[in-house]
C-alpha positions in Angstrom: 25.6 99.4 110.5 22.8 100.8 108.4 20.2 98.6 106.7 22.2 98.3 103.2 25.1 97.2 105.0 23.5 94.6 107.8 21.9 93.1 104.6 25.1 92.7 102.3 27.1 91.7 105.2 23.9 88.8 105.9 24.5 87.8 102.0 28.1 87.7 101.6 28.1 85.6 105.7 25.5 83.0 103.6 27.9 82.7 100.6 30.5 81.7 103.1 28.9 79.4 104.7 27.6 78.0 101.5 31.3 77.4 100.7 32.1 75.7 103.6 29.0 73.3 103.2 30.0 72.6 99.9 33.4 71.9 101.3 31.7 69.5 103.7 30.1 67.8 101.0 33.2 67.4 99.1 35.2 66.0 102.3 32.5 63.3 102.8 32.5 62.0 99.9 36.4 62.3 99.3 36.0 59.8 103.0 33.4 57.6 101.5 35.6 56.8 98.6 39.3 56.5 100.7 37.0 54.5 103.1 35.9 52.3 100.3 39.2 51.8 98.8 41.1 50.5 102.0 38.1 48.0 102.6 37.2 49.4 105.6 33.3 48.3 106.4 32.5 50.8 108.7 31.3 54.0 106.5 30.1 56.6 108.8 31.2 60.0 108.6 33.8 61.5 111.4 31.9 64.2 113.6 34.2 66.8 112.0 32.5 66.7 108.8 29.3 66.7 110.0 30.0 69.0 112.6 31.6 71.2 110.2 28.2 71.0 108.0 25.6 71.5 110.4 27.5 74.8 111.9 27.4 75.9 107.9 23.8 75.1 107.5 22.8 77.1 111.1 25.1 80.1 110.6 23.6 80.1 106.5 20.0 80.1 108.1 20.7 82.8 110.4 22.6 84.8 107.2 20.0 84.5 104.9 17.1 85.8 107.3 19.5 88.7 108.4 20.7 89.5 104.9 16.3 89.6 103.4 15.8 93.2 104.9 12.5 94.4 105.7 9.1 92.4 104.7 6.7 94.1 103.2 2.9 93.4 104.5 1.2 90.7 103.0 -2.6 91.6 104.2 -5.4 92.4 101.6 -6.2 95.2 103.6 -2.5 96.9 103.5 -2.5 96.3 99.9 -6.1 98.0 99.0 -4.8 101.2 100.7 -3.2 101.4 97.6 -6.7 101.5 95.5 -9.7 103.1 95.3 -13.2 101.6 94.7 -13.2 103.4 91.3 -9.8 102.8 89.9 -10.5 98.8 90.8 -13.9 98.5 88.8 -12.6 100.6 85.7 -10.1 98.8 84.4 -10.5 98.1 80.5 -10.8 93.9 81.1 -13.9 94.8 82.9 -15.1 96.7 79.4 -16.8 94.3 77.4 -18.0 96.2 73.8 -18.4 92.4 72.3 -21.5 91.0 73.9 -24.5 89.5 72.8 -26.8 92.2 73.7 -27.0 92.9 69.8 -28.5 90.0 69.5 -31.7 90.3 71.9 -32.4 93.7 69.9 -31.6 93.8 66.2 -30.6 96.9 65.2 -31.7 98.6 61.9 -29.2 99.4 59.1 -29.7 102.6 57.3 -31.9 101.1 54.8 -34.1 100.6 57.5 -34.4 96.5 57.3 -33.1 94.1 59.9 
């Protein structure tokens, strides 16, 4: 299988298995409440159901990391590779044309006054 096709076939296992935990889910508590009606004290769940979840929940975990594809490098250094000193430094929100330099040096108007 190619890439494309490991990683659709590692999505559409999780979705699956994300039925059949929901499905678990839905059993227990369909359980819980015949339990509850007959008056029967004991109310833990048979080893089916959780059986049934925990299979769902491993083959989902193994699905989902399949089905991601390839990770990209997080380090600082792979992404500067990317950059150059002078691109980094001359972006405009480094360009400040409002400052308060005009204020430690008046400058003249045409009239020649301050």
């Amino acid at each position: 299988m190619t890439g494309r096709g490991v990683m659709l076939a590692g999505k559409a296992i999780a979705v699956v298995s994300f039925l059949f935990m929901l499905h678990s889910g839905y059993s227990a508590r369909e359980y819980l409440l015949y339990s509850k009606s007959i008056g029967r004290q004991n109310l833990s769940l048979p080893i089916e159901i959780v059986l049934e979840c925990l299979v769902a929940l491993a083959v989902m975990t193994v699905a989902l990391v399949v089905g991601v594809g390839e990770l990209k490098p997080i380090s600082y250094e792979a992404e500067m590779k990317r950059y150059s000193i002078d691109g980094m430094y001359s972006r405009p929100s480094f360009q400040v044309f409002n400052h308060r330099g005009r204020f430690l040096r008046p400058v003249k108007n045409a009239l020649g006054t301050k």
